[in-house]
C-alpha positions in Angstrom: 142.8 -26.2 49.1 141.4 -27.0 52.9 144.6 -29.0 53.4 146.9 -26.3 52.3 144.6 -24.2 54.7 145.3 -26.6 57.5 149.0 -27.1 57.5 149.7 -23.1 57.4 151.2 -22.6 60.6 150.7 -19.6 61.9 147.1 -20.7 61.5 147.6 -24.5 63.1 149.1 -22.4 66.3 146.2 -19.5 66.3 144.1 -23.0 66.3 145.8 -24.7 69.1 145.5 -21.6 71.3 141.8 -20.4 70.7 141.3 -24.4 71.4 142.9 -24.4 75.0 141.6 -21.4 75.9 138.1 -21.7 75.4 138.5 -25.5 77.1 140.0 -24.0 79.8 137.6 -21.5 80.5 134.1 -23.0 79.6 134.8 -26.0 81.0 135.5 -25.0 84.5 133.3 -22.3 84.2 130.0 -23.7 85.7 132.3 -25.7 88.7 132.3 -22.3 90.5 128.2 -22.4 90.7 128.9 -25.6 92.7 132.1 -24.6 94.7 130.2 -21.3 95.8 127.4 -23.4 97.1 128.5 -26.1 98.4 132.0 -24.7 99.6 132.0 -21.0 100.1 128.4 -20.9 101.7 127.9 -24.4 103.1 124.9 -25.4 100.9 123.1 -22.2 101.1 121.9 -22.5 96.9 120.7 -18.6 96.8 123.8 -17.1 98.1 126.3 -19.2 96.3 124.0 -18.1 93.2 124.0 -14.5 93.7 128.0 -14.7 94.4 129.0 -16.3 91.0 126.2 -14.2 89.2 128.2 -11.3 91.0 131.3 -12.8 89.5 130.5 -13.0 86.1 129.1 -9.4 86.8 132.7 -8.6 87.6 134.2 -10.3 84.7 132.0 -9.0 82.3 132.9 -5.2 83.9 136.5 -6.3 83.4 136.2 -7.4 79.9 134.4 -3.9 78.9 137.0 -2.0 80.5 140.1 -3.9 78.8 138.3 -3.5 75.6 139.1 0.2 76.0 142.9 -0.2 76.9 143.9 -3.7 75.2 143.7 -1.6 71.4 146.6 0.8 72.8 148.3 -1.8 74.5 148.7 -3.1 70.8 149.8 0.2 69.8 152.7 0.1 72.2 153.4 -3.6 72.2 153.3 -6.0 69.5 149.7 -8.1 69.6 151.3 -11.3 70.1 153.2 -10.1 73.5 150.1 -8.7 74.5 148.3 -11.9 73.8 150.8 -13.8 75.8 150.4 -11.0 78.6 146.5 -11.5 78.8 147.0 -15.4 78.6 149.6 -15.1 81.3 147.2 -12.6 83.6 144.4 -15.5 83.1 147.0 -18.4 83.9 147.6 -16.4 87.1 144.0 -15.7 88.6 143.1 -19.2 87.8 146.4 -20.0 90.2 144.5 -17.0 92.8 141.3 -18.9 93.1 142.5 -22.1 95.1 143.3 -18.9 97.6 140.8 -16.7 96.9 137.3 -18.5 96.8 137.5 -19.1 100.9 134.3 -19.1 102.8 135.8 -16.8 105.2 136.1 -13.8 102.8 134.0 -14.9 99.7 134.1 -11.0 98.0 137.6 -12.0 97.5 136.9 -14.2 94.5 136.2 -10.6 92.5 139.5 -9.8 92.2 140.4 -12.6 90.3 137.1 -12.5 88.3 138.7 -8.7 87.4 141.9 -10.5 86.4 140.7 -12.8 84.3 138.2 -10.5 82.1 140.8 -8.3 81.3 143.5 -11.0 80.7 140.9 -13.0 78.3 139.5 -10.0 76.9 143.5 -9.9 75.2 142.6 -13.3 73.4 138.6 -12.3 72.4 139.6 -9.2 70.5 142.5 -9.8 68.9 141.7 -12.9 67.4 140.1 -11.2 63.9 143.3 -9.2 63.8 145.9 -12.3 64.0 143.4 -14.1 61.0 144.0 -10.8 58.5 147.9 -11.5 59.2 147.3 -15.0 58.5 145.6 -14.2 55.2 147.6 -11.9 54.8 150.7 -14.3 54.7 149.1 -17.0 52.6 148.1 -14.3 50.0 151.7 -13.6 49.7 152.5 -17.5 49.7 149.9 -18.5 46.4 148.8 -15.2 45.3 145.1 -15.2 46.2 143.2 -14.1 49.7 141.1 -17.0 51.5 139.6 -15.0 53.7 136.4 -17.4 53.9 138.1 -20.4 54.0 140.5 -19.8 57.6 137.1 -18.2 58.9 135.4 -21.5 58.5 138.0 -23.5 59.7 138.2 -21.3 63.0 134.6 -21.4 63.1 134.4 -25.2 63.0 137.2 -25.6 66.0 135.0 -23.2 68.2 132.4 -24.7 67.5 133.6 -28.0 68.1 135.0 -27.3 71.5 132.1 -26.1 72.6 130.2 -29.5 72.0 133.0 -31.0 73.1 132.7 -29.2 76.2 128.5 -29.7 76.8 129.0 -33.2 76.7 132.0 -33.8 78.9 131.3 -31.9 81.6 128.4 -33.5 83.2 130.5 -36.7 83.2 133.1 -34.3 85.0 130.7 -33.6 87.8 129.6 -36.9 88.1 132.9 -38.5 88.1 134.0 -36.0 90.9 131.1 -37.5 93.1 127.9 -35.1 92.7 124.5 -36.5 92.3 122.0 -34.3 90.9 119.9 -33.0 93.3 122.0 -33.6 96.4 121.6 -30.6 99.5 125.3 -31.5 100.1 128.7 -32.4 98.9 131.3 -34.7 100.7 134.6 -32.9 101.3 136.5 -35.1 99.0 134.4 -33.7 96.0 134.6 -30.0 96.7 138.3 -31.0 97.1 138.4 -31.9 93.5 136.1 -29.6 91.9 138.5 -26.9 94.0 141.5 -28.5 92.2 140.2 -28.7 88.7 138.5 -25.3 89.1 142.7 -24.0 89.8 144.9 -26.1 88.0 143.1 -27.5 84.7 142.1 -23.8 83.3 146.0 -22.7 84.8 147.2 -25.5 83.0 145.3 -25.1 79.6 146.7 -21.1 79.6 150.4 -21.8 80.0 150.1 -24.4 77.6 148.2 -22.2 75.1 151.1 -19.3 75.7 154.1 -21.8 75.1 152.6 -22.7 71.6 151.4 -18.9 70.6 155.6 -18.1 71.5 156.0 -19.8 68.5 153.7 -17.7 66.4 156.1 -16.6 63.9 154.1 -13.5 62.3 155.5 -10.4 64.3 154.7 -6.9 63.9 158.3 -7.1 61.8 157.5 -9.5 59.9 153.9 -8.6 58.9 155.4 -5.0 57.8 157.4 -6.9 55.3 155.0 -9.6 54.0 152.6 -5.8 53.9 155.0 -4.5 52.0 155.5 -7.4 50.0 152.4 -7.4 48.4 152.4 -3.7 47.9 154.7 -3.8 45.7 153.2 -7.0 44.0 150.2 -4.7 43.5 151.6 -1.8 42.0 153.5 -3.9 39.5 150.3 -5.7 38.8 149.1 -2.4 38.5 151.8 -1.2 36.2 150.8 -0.5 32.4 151.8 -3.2 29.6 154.2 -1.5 27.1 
């Protein structure tokens, strides 16, 4: 049954997103420790520090607050265009940082820490929702719910890209021209630790947004599969005569 699992494909595309995203995140993620100290405060270890600790402060402030507003956003809009809202919001403050993390103003980072909370925080919680539609779906498509099955599968991708992530990114930092240890880094590697900060988390959003526009279970269409297997139910449910 894994393979039948595997090739559904509103649940290949839920895949592909949640894969992108959390690449594009996690592995950029720690590169801001190293910008802030080596290019925002000139070497200075305890300030950069404190200014990506007040960053993730920010984020995580962001990510409560959106937690509050994304459920009636859903209300209003269908899930998926609110998904494709938050993705875009991220795609966007990822763009904002080449500008915003300057050593001449380095508070201005916040703002897209703020940005990208709330536009992640679209993805994080909405997630379970998007895997009951997907169950939902297949129930209708061979009768029985597999509940278990799509959560391991989704929890094996995660998972996965998280290892994936461990292991590559020290080979990342080294590649771009840090040694461990070093008091300073050459202009040419902030340079690149700058662009792959912006452009590879930027890049990883879009591309996770053009593949969830072709998530196919809509608000529409999961009132009718709903509906669907009500009324499979309830002649389940009918007496035999």
């Amino acid at each position: 049954s894994y393979h039948i699992a595997a090739g559904t494909e509103p649940f290949l595309l839920l895949c592909g997103m949640i894969l992108l995203v959390i690449i594009g995140n996690f592995f950029v993620n720690p590169l801001l420790m190293y910008v802030n100290i080596f290019y925002v405060h000139g070497g200075d270890k305890a300030a950069g520090a404190t200014l990506s600790g007040l960053y993730g402060s920010v984020l995580a402030v962001a990510m409560f607050i959106s937690a509050l507003t994304v459920p009636f956003l859903v209300q209003i809009l269908d899930k998926k265009k609110v998904l494709l809202i938050g993705l875009s919001l991220g795609a966007g403050a990822n763009l904002l940082n080449f500008f915003l993390i300057n050593p001449n103003h380095p508070y201005l980072q916040l703002i897209t820490a703020a940005m990208l909370g709330a536009g992640m925080n679209c993805c994080w919680l909405l997630n379970g929702a998007f895997m009951a539609d997907i169950c939902d779906q297949d129930e209708l498509n061979f009768g029985y719910r597999r509940e278990g099955m799509f959560a391991a599968a989704f929890g094996f991708i995660v998972k996965l890209a998280f290892t994936v992530i461990s292991v590559a990114l020290g080979y990342l930092i080294a590649v771009a021209g840090y040694e461990a240890g070093a008091e300073t880094m050459t202009p040419e590697t902030i340079t690149t630790l700058r662009y792959f900060l912006t452009f590879f988390p930027m890049a990883c959003l879009l591309i996770a947004a053009v593949i969830f526009k072709f998530y196919p279970l809509t608000r529409e269409r999961i009132h009718e599969i709903q509906a669907q297997l009500n009324a499979r139910q309830e002649g389940a449910e009918e007496p035999q005569v």
